[in-house]
SEZADO-670928 format. One record per residue (C-alpha): residue number from 0; residue in one letter; z, x, y. Coordinates in steps of 0.05 Angstrom, whole numbers, plus 5000, padded with zeros to 4 digits. Layout:
NUM,a,Z,X,Y
...
***
This chain:
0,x,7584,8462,3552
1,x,7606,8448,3622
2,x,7664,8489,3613
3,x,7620,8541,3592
4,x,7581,8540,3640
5,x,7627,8542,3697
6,x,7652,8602,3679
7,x,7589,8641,3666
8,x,7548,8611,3723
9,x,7525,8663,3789
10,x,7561,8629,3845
11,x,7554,8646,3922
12,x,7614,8662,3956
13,x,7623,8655,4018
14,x,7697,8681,4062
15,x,7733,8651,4122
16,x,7796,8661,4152
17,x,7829,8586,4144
18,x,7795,8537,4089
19,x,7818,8467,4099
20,x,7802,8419,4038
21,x,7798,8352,4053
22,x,7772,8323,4126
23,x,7813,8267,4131
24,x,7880,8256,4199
25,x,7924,8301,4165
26,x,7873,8359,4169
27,x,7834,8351,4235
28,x,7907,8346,4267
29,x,7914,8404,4244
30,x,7852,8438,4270
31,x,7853,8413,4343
32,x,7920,8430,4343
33,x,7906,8500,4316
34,x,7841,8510,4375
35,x,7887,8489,4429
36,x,7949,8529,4407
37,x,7897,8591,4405
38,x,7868,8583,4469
39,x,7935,8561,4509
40,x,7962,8629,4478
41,x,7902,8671,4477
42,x,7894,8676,4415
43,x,7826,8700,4376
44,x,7817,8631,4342
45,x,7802,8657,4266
46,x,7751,8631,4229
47,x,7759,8564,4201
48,x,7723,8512,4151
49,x,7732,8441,4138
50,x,7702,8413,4077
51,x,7705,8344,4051
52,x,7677,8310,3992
53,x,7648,8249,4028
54,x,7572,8250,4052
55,x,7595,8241,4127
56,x,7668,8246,4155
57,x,7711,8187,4150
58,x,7664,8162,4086
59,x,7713,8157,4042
60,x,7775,8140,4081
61,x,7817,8071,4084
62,x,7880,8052,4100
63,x,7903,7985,4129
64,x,7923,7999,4181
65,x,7973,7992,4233
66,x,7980,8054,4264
67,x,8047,8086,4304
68,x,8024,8125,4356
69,x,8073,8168,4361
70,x,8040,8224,4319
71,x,7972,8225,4366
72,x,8004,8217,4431
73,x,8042,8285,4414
74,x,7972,8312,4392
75,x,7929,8287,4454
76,x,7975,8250,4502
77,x,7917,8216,4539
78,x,7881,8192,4472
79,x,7868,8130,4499
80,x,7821,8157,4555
81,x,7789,8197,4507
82,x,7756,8142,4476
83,x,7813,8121,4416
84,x,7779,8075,4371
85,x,7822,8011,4363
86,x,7824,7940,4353
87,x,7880,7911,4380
88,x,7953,7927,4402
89,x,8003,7886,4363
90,x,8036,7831,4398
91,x,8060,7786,4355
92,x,8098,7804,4283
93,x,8112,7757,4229
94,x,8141,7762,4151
95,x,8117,7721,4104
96,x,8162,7705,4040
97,x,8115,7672,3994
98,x,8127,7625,3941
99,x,8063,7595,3894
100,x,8063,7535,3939
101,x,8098,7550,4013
102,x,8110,7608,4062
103,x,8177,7614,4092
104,x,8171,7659,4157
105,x,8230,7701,4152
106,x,8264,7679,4231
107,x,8280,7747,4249
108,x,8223,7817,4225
109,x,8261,7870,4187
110,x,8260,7927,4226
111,x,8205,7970,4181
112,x,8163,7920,4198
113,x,8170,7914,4272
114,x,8093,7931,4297
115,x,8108,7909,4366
116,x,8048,7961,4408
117,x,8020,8000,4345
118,x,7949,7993,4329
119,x,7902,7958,4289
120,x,7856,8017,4268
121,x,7792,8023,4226
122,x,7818,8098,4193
123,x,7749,8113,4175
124,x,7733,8111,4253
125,x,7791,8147,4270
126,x,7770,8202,4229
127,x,7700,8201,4257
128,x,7735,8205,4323
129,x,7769,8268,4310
130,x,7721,8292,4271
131,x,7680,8294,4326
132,x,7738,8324,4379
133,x,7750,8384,4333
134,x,7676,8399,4332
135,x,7679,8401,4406
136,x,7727,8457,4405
137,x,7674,8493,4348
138,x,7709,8475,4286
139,x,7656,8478,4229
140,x,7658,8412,4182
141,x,7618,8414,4116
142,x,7626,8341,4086
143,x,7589,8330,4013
144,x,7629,8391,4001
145,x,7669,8367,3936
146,x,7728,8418,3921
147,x,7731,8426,3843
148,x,7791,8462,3830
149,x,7820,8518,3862
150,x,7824,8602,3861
151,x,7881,8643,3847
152,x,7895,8712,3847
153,x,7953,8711,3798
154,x,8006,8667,3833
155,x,7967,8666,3902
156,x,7918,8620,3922
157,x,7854,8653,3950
158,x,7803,8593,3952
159,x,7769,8536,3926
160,x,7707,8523,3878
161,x,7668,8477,3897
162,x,7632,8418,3852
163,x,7562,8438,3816
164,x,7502,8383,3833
165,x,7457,8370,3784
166,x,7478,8376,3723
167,x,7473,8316,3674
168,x,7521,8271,3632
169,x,7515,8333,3582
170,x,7545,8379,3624
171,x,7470,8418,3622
172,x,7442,8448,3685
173,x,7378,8396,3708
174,x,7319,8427,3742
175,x,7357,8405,3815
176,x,7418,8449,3793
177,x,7453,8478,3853
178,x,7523,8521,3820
179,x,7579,8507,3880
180,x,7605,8565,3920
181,x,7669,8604,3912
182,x,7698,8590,3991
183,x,7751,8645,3993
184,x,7812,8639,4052
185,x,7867,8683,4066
186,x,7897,8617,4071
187,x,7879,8550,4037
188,x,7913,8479,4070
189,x,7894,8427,4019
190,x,7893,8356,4059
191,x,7863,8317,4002
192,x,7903,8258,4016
193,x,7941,8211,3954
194,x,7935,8247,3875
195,x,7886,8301,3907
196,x,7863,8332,3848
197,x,7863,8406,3872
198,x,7936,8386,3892
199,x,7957,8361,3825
200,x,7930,8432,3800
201,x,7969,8469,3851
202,x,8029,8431,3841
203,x,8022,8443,3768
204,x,8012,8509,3769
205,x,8056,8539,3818
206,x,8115,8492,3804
207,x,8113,8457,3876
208,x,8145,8386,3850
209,x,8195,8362,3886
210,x,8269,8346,3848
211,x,8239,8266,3841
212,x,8160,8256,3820
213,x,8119,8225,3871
214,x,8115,8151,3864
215,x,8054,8114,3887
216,x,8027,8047,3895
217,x,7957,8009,3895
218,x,7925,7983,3957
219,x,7872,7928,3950
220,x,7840,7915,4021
221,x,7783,7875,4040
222,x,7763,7851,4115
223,x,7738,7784,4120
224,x,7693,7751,4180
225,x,7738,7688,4195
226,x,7721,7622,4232
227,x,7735,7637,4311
228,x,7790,7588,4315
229,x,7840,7617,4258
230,x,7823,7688,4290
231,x,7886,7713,4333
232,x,7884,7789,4359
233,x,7948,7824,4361
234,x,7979,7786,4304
235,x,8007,7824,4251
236,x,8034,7793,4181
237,x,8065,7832,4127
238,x,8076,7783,4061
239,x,8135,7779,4008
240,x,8140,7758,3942
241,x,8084,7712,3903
242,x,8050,7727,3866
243,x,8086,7783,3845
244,x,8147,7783,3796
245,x,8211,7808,3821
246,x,8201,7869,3776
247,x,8142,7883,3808
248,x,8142,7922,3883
249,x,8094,7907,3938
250,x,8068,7859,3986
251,x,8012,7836,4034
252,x,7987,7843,4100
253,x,7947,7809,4151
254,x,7917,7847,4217
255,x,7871,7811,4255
256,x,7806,7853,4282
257,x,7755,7859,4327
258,x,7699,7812,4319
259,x,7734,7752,4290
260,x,7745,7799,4241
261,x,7810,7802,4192
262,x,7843,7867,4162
263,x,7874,7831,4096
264,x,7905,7867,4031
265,x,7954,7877,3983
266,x,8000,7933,3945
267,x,8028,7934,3878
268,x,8072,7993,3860
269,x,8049,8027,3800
270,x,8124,8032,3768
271,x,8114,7967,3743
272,x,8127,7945,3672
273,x,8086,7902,3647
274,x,8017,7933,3620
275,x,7978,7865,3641
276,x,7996,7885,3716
277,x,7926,7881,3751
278,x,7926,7897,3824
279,x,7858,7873,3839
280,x,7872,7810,3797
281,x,7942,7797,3842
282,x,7894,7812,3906
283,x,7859,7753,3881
284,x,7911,7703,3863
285,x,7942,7725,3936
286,x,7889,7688,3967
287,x,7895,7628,3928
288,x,7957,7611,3957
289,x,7941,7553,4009
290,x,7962,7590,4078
291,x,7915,7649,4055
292,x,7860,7592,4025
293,x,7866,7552,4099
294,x,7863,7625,4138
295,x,7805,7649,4094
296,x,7766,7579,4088
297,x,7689,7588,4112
298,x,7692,7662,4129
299,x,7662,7713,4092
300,x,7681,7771,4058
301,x,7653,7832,4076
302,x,7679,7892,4055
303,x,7730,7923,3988
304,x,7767,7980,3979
305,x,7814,8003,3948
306,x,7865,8068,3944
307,x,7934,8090,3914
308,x,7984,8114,3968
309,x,8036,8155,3959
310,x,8108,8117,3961
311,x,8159,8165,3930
312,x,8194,8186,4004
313,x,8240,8246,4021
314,x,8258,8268,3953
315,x,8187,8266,3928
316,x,8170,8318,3974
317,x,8137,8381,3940
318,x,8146,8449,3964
319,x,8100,8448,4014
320,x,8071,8522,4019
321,x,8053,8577,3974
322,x,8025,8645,3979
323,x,7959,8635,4011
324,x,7969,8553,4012
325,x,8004,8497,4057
326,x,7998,8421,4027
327,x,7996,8372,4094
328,x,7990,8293,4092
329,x,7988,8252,4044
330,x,7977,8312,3991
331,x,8054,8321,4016
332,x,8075,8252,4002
333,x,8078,8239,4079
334,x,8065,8172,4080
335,x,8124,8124,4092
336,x,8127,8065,4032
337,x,8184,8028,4070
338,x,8143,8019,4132
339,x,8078,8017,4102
340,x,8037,8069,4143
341,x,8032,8142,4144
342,x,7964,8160,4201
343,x,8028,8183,4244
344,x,8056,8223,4192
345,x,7999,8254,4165
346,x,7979,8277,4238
347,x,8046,8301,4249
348,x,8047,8341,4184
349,x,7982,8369,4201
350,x,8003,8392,4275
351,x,8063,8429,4244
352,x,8023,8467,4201
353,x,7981,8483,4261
354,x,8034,8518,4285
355,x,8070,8555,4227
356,x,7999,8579,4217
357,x,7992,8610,4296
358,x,8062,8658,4263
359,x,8013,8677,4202
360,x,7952,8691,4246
361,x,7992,8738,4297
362,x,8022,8783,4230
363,x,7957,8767,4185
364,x,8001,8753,4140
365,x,7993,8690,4088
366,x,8059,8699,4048
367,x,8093,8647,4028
368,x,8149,8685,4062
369,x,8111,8670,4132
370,x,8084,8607,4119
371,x,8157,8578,4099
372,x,8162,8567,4182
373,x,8118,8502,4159
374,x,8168,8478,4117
375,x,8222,8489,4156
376,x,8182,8469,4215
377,x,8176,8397,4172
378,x,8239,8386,4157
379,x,8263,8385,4225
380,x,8211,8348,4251
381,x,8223,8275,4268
382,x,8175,8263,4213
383,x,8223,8284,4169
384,x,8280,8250,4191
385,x,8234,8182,4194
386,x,8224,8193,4116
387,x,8309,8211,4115
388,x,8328,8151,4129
389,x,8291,8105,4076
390,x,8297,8168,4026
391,x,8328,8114,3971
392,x,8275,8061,3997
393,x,8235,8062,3932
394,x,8274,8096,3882
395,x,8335,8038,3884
396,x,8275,7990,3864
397,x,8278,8015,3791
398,x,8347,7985,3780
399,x,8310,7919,3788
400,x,8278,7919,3710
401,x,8360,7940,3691
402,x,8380,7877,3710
403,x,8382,7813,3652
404,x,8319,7776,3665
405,x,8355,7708,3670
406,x,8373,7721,3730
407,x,8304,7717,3759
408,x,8285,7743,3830
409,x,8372,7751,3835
410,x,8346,7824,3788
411,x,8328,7852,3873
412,x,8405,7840,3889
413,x,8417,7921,3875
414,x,8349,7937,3901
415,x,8370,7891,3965
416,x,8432,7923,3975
417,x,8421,7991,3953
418,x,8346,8003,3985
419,x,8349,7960,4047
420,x,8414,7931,4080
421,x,8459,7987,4067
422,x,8414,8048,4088
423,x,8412,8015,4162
424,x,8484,8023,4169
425,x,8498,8084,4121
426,x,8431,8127,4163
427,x,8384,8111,4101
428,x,8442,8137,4050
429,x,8465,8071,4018
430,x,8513,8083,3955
431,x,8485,8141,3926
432,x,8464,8198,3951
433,x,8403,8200,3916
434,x,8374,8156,3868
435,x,8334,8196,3813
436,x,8269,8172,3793
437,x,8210,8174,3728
438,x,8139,8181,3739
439,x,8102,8112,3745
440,x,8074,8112,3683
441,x,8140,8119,3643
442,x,8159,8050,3678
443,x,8109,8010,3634
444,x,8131,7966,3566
445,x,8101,7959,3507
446,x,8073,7903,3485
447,x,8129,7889,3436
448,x,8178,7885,3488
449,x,8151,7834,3528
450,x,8175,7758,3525
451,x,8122,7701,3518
452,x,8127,7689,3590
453,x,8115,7764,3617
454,x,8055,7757,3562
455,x,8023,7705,3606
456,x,8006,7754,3656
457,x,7940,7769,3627
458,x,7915,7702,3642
459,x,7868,7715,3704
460,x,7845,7684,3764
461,x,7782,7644,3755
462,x,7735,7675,3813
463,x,7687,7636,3841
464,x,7660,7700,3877
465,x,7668,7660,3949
466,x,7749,7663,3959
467,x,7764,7705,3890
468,x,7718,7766,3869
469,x,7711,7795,3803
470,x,7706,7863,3801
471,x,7646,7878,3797
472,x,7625,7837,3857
473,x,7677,7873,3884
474,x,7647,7949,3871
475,x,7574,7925,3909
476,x,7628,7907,3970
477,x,7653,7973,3969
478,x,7590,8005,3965
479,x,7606,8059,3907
480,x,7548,8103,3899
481,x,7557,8156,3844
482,x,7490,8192,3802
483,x,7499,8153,3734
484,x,7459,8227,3706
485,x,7521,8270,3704
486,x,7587,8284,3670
487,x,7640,8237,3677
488,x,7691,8252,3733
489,x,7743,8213,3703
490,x,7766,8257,3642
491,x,7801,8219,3583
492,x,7832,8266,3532
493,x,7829,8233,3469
494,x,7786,8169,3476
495,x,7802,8162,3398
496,x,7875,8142,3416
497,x,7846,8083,3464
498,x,7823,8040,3405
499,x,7880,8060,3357
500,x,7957,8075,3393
501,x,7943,8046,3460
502,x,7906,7983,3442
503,x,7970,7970,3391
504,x,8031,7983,3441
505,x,8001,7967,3506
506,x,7936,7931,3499
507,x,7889,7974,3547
508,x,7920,7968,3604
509,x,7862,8018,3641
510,x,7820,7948,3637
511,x,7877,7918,3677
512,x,7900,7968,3728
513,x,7826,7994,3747
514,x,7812,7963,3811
515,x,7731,7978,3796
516,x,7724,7957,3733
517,x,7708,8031,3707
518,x,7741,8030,3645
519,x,7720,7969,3592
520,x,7734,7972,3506
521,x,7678,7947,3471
522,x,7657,7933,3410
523,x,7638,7992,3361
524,x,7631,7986,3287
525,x,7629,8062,3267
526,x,7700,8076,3315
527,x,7760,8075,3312
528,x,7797,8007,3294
529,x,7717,7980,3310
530,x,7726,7983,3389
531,x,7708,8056,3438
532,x,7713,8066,3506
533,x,7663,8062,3549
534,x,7674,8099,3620
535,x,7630,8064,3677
536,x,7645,8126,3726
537,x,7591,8097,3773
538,x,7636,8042,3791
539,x,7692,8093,3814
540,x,7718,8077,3891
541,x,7769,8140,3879
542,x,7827,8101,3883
543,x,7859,8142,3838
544,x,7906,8088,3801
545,x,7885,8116,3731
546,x,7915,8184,3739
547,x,7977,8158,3767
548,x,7986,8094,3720
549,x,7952,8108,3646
550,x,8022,8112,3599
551,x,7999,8163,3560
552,x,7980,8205,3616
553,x,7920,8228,3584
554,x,7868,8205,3649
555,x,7856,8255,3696
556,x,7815,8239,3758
557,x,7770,8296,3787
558,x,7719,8301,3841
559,x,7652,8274,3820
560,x,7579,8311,3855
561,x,7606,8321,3936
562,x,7576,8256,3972
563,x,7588,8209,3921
564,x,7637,8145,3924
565,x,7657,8082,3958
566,x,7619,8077,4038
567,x,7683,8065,4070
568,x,7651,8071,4135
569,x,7691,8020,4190
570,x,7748,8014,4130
***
């Protein structure tokens, strides 16, 4: 019925000149950029709209983060007298290699991870911040505006939909019914950030992929109030190792805030094998380790999140522009996996396409022919070259589950060489060229093909909701809000297979790799194999690991009713 309904309901329409989707760096770089560009040149500044599915800008955004600040010093040199919201400069840099019992503090910091004057940021400030500087040069911002799926005129993009309110679980209009508007553009920049799901349409449609998928990973982050005397601003800790296997990719960090406030979390790269993999569950176990237990002891946890990032570099990069549409951010796959951050990237992204889009304003013309000056503009940016030379960063990790188990965390050797030590003396090359990659989910074994110790990994941590969270205790931390009244935004396309194929060759791994506790199998007499699937969308924090990591591919995350989510507000 919902389908129906979309298609036959009377929708507003409303037209502007540029239609930015998503309010997040990558987009309000873009906008200030685009106002001061105008007026140093000029230039009638067209008409443009911001909309963004959280209730209030910056609701819905979180990152670590330690931010470069290269990419906003070239956007507003004298950010810091504007009021920059920060914590703390780094001043100190450590890296942790973990083992289940010790940390070794590796004597000198691999370059990546050199932090030495970045800045411990709050993202959702910094996004409030510039929120507010491009409304000071008129830019109009809509937030609670969710973007549903996009327009085209044949192969041209012309606009977005935006997401009906009030309609119930049955896909049937309630008596609050409000149909979302048709927001046509002569141009469209999507800036939905990681697995945006007008993006993946786009992508899909138009044939933007770039010659390896995207590859992403899982961010678990939660900021802790700490005893005063374990609190030390400007240090910065990036972790290595335990708890994860050496098949599995990712790490920890520590950033110390403002406040006697911490900045803690940890990343799991969602090509992993094993289908008992649970990234909130290896969050947990993280800080079980006694120098996290000692650091954490008598503080408090305060806030959760969690999002997917994207991690597949350089050759993951879609075609970034279309006729009538320019992808910018994190919808690009800007962020950089080797260094771990991506608010410079995204802002730089969003400054070029400020400026390919001055050429398409003075012709008013949209073409993709014109708005190819963005790519181009991109790939000789220094962003690009950044990205260049890690472009076989990630990709060499998948030689890692190639190598004869035996051989234990010696399987990295290839990744080592291949991913790390080589590129920094080859410019980023190492021995191939370019390593060619699968989509996450094609990474993951079945169940069959797992030895008795891999197995084991579905033994969890035993949370005493003080240190460990489950994750549900987690979800009231992040302060998801969704209407429980209307249609799930989480779209499964054959639940039947759940209890049948998937619980036989990989044992439901959507109960493991949901950070929120969204998707549980219970017990059902009349279905299939006597368990269903029951979809708790109200726990969603729109991290977006279920598109990325289900193995059958059949999840598909979409925008729920715009304002609903996690309250990532100070995240």
């Amino acid at each position: 019925m919902l389908a129906a309904m979309s298609e036959t309901v009377e929708r507003e329409r409303l037209d502007v000149d540029l239609l930015f989707v998503g309010g997040g760096v990558a987009t309000l770089a873009s906008v200030i950029r685009l106002a001061d560009l105008c007026k140093a040149q000029n230039l009638e500044m067209p008409a443009v709209l911001v909309i963004e599915k959280a209730p209030e800008i910056g609701g819905h955004q979180l990152s670590g983060a330690m931010m470069d600040p290269r990419g906003l010093a070239e956007l507003m040199p004298d950010f810091l007298e504007q009021g920059f919201p920060f914590h703390y400069q780094c001043t100190e840099d450590y890296t942790w290699a973990m083992t289940p019992n010790r940390v070794i503090t590796v004597p000198v910091t691999p370059p990546p991870f050199v932090n030495h004057g970045n800045y411990a940021i709050s993202l959702s400030d910094v996004v409030k911040w510039l929120g507010a500087k491009a409304e000071e040069r008129g830019i109009e911002i809509y937030p609670g505006f969710a973007a549903a799926k996009p327009i085209f005129d044949g192969k041209r993009v012309v606009g977005v939909q935006v997401q009906d309110r009030g309609v119930d679980k049955d896909g049937s209009p309630k008596s609050v019914f409000e149909a979302g508007p048709e927001i046509h553009a002569k141009c469209v920049i999507f800036g939905e950030g990681t697995r945006g799901s007008c993006t993946k349409i786009l992508i899909d449609e138009l044939g933007l992929a770039g010659s390896n998928p995207q590859a992403y990973e899982t961010g678990i982050k939660e900021i802790w109030r700490i005893r005063p005397e374990n609190h030390r601003p400007g240090r910065v800790v990036h972790t290595m190792g335990w708890p994860h296997d050496p098949t599995t990719f990712g790490g920890g960090w520590i950033y110390d805030l403002k406040d006697s406030c911490i900045s803690i979390g940890f990343v799991t790269g969602l090509d992993y094998d094993n289908p008992h993999t649970d990234p909130h569950d290896l969050m947990q176990r993280w800080k079980t380790h006694p120098r996290m237990r000692e650091l954490l002891e008598g503080g408090e946890c305060i806030r959760y999140g969690a999002k997917t990032m994207p991690a597949g570099g350089y050759f993951s990069f879609p075609k970034l522009f279309a006729d009538g549409a320019l992808l910018i951010g994190d919808a690009a796959g800007t962020c950089n996996g080797e260094r771990l951050k991506g608010v410079h990237l995204a802002i730089k992204s969003g400054m070029l396409a400020a400026e390919a889009l001055v050429g398409a304003i003075r012709k008013d013309d949209y073409s993709a022919q014109t708005l190819e000056s963005y790519s181009r503009l991109f790939h000789e940016s220094w962003l690009a070259k950044e990205h260049f030379k890690a472009r076989n960063f990630h990709g060499s990790f998948k030689y890692v589950s190639k190598m004869p188990r035996w051989l234990g965390w010696l399987r990295q050797l290839p990744w080592l060489v291949n991913g790390q030590a080589l590129p920094m003396v080859t410019g980023g090359r190492g021995l191939l060229k370019q390593v060619h990659t699968h989509p996450d989910h094609e990474h993951m074994m079945k169940l069959s093909e797992l030895t008795p110790k891999e197995q084991a990994k579905k033994q969890k941590v035993a949370y005493d909701n003080k240190l460990t969270f489950d994750k549900v205790t987690a979800v009231a931390l992040a302060g998801s809000r969704h209407e429980v009244d209307q249609p799930h935004h989480l779209k499964v396309a054959d639940t039947d297979l759940c209890a049948t194929r998937c619980t036989r060759e990989y044992g439901n791994p959507c109960e493991n790799f949901c950070p929120a506790a969204v998707y549980e199998m219970i017990p059902d007499a009349a279905a299939p194999n006597g368990r269903r699937l029951v979809i708790h969308h109200e726990n969603c924090v729109h991290c977006k690991t279920c598109d990325v990591a289900d193995p059958y591919a059949q999840i598909t995350w979409t925008t729920p009713e715009g304002g609903d989510g996690p309250d990532y507000t100070n995240m």
